[in-house]
C-alpha positions as CSV (number, residue, x, y, z in Angstrom):
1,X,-9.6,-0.1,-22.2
2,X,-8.8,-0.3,-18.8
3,X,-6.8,2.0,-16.4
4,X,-3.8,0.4,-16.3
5,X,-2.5,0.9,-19.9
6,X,-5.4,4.3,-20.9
7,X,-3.5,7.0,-23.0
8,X,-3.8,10.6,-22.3
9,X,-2.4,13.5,-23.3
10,X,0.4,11.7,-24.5
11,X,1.0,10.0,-21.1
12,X,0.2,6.2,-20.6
13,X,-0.9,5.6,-17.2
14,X,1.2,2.6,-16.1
15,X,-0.1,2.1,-12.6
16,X,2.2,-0.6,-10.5
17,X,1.9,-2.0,-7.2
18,X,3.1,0.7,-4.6
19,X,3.2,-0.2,-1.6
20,X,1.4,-1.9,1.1
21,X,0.3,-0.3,4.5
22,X,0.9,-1.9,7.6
23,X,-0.6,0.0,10.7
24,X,1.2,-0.3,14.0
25,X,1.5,0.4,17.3
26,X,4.8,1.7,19.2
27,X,7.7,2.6,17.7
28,X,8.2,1.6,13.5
29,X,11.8,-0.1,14.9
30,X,9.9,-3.1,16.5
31,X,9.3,-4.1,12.4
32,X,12.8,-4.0,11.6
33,X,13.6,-5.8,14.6
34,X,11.2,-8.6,13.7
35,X,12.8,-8.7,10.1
36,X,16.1,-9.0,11.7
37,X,15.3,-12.3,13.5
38,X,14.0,-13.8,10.4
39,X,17.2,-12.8,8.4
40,X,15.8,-9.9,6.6
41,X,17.0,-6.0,6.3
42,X,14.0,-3.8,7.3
43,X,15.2,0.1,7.8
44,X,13.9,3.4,9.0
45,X,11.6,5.4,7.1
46,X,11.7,8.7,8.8
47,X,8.8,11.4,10.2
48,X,5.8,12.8,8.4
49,X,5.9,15.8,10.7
50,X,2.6,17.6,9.6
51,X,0.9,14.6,9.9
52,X,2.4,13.3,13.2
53,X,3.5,9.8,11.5
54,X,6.8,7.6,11.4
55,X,7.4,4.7,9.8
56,X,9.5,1.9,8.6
57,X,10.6,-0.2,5.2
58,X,11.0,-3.3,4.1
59,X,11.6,-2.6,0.4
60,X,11.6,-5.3,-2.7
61,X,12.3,-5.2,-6.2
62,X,10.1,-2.8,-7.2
63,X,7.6,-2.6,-4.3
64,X,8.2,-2.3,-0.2
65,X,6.2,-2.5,2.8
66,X,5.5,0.2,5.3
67,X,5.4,-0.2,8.8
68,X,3.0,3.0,10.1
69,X,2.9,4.1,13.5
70,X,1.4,7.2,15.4
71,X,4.1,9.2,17.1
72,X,2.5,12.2,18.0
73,X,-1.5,11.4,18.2
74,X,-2.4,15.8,18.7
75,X,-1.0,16.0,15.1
76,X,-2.6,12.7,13.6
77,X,-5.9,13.7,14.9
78,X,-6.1,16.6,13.1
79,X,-4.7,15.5,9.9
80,X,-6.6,15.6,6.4
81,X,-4.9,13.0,5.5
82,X,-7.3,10.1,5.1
83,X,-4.6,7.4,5.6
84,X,-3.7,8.9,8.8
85,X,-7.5,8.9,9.8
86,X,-8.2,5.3,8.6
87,X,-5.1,4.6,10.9
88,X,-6.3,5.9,13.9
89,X,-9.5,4.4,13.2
90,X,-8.2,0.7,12.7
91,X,-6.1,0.4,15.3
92,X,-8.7,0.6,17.6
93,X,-9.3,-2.5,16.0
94,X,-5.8,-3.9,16.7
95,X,-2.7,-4.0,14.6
96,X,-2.7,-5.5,10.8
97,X,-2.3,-4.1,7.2
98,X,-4.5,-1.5,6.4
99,X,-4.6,-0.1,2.9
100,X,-2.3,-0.7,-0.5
101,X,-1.4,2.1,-2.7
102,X,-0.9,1.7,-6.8
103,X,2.0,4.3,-8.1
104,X,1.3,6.0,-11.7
105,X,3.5,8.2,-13.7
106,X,0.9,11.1,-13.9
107,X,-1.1,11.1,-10.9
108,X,-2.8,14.8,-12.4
109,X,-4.4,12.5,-16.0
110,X,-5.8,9.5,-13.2
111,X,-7.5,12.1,-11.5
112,X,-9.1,13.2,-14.7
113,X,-9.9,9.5,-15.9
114,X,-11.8,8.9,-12.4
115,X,-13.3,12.2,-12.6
116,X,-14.4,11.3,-16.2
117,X,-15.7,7.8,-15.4
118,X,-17.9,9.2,-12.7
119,X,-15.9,8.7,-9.3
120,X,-15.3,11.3,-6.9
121,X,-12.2,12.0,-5.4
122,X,-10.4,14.3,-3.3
123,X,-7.5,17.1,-4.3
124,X,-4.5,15.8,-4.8
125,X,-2.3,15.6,-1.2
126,X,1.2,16.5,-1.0
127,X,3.4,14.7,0.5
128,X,6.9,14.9,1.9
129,X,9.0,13.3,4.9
130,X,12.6,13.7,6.2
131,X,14.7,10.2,5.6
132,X,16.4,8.9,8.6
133,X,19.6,10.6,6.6
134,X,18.3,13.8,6.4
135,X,17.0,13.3,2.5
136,X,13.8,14.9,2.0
137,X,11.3,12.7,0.4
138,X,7.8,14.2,-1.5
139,X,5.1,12.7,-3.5
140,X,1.7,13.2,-4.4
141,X,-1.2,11.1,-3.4
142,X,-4.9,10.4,-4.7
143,X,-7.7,9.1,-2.4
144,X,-11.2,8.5,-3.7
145,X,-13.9,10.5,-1.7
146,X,-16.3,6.9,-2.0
147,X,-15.4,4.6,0.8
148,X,-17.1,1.4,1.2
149,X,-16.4,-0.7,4.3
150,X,-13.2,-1.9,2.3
151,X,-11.5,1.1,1.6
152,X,-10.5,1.7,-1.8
153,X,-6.5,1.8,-3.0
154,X,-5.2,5.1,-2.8
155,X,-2.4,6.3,-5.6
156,X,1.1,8.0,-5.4
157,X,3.5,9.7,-8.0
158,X,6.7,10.0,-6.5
159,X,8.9,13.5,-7.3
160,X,12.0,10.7,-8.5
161,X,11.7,8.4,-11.1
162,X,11.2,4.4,-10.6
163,X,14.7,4.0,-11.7
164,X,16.7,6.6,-9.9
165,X,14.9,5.8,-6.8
166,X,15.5,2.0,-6.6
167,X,19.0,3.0,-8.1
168,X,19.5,5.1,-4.7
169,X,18.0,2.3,-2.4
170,X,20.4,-0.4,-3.6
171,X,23.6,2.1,-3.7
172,X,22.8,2.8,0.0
173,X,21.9,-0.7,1.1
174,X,18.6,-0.1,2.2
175,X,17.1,-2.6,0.0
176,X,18.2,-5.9,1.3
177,X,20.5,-7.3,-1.8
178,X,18.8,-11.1,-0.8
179,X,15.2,-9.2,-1.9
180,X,16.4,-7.6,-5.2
181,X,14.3,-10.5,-7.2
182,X,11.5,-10.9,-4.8
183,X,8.6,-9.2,-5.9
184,X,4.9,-9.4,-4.0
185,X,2.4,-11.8,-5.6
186,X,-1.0,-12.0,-3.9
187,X,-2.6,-9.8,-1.3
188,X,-5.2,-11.4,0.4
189,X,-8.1,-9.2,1.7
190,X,-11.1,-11.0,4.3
191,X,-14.4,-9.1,3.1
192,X,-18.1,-9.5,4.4
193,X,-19.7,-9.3,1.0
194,X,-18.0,-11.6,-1.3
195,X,-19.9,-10.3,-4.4
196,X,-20.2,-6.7,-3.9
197,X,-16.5,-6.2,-2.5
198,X,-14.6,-7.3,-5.9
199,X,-17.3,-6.2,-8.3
200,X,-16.4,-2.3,-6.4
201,X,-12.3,-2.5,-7.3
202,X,-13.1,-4.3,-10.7
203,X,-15.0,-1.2,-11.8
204,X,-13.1,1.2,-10.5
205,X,-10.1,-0.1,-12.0
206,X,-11.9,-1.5,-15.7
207,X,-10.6,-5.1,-15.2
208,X,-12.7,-8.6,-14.7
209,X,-13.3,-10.7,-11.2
210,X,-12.4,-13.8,-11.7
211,X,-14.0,-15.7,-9.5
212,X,-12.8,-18.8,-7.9
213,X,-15.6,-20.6,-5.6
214,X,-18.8,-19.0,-3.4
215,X,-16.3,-17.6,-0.9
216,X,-13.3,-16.4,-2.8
217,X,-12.8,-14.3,-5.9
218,X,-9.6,-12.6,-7.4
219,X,-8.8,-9.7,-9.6
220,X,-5.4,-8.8,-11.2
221,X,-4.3,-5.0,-11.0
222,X,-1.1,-3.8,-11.4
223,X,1.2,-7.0,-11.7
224,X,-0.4,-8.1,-8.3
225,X,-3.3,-10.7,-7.6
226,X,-5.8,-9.2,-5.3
227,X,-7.9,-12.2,-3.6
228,X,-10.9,-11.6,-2.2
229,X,-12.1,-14.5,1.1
230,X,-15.0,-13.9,3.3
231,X,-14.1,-12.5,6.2
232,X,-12.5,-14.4,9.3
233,X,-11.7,-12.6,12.1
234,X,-12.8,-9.3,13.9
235,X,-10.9,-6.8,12.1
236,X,-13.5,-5.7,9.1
237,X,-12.5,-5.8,5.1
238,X,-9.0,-5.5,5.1
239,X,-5.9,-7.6,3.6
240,X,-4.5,-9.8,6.0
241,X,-2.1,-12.0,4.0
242,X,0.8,-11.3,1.5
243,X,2.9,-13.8,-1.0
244,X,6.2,-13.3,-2.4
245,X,7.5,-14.3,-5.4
246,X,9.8,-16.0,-4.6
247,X,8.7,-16.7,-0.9
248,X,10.5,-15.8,2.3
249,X,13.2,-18.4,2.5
250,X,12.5,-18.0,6.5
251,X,9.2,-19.5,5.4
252,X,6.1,-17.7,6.5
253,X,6.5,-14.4,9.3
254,X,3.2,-13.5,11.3
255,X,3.0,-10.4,12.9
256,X,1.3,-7.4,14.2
257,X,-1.8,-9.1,13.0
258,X,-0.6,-10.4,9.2
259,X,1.0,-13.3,7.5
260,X,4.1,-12.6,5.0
261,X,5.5,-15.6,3.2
């Protein structure tokens, strides 16, 4: 058996597509105000003070978007965060997403299975951030020590149940009530190494490539399709594409370096 549905300890691992990581840069806002034009409700995230971070949302039915931005670089340069490192790094690079992150419902047993099934990883990171409202926010997160030059997912469990959270976000209108049934399909990713690149997450995460042609292969984790293409364009292995399901009724929005639709 795979990851996704592993028992331990009386705890089944149900990992779910997070979120996806969208590294910016300037000020989060310019995301919501791009949403805005296309008839979409994109709010503030709020400030990850220790690791000199900001963001913003766009959230869906069970999944969101975040917009991450620098806001003060001293703080972000020093951070052991390796998110916050990987998003220094690529926006040298220019804007675009950057990472995805799978949620589980014991982040302490996935630690173990990995361990177990002979991947390294680091201590688990807390994490914590004050909402634009003043809410504080905290989480855990899981990062795996091997990086290839496509980065592997990193993991969250969040201190609030699935249910009271997205509860919360429609009570206070921050998710958008015309994305309550839109849920993300595909991520795309451009990789170098069409073989090696889907063969590294299919092991990691115990499930079969499928694979579609000589430049293109696909593997399902999580309720998401992740689609592997050789790469086009400068910025290295990273997603550059994301479906909805349904799509954008705007059609398709391009920007900061990546397609929504």
């Amino acid at each position: 058996m795979g990851y996704l549905n592993k028992r331990r300890d009386g705890f089944y691992l149900d990992i779910k597509l997070d979120h996806i990581v969208h590294f910016i840069e300037g000020e989060p806002d310019k995301a919501i105000e791009e949403f805005k034009k296309h008839h979409y409700k994109a709010v503030q995230g709020g400030r990850h003070e220790t690791w000199g971070t900001y963001n913003s949302l766009l959230y869906l039915q069970s999944s969101y978007i975040e917009f991450l931005a620098v806001e003060n670089q001293a703080i972000a340069s020093q951070s052991d965060n390796p998110l916050i490192s990987q998003l220094i790094t690529d926006l040298s690079n220019g804007e675009g997403i950057g990472q995805i992150c799978f949620r589980t419902n014991n982040i302490e047993s996935l630690k173990r299975d990995f361990e177990e099934n002979g991947f390294d990883v680091l201590p688990i990171l807390p994490g914590r951030r004050n909402r634009s409202d003043g809410k504080l926010i905290q989480w855990k997160m899981l990062f795996l020590k091997k990086q290839h030059s496509m980065p592997f997912p990193f993991f969250i469990e969040w201190a609030e149940d699935d249910e009271a959270r997205y509860k919360e976000f429609k009570q206070q209108g921050i998710l958008d009530e015309k994305l309550v049934h839109t849920n993300i399909e595909t991520i795309t990713f451009q990789v170098n190494d069409i073989d090696a690149a889907p063969i590294a997450w299919a092991t990691l995460f115990d499930v079969p490539v499928i694979k579609q042609n000589k430049v293109s292969a696909k593997i399902e984790i999580g309720g998401v399709a992740i689609i592997f293409n050789q790469a086009i364009n400068g910025r290295g292995d990273r997603p550059y594409k994301v479906t909805f399901q349904p799509p954008l009724s705007s059609g398709e929005v391009s920007l900061y370096g990546s397609t929504y639709r």
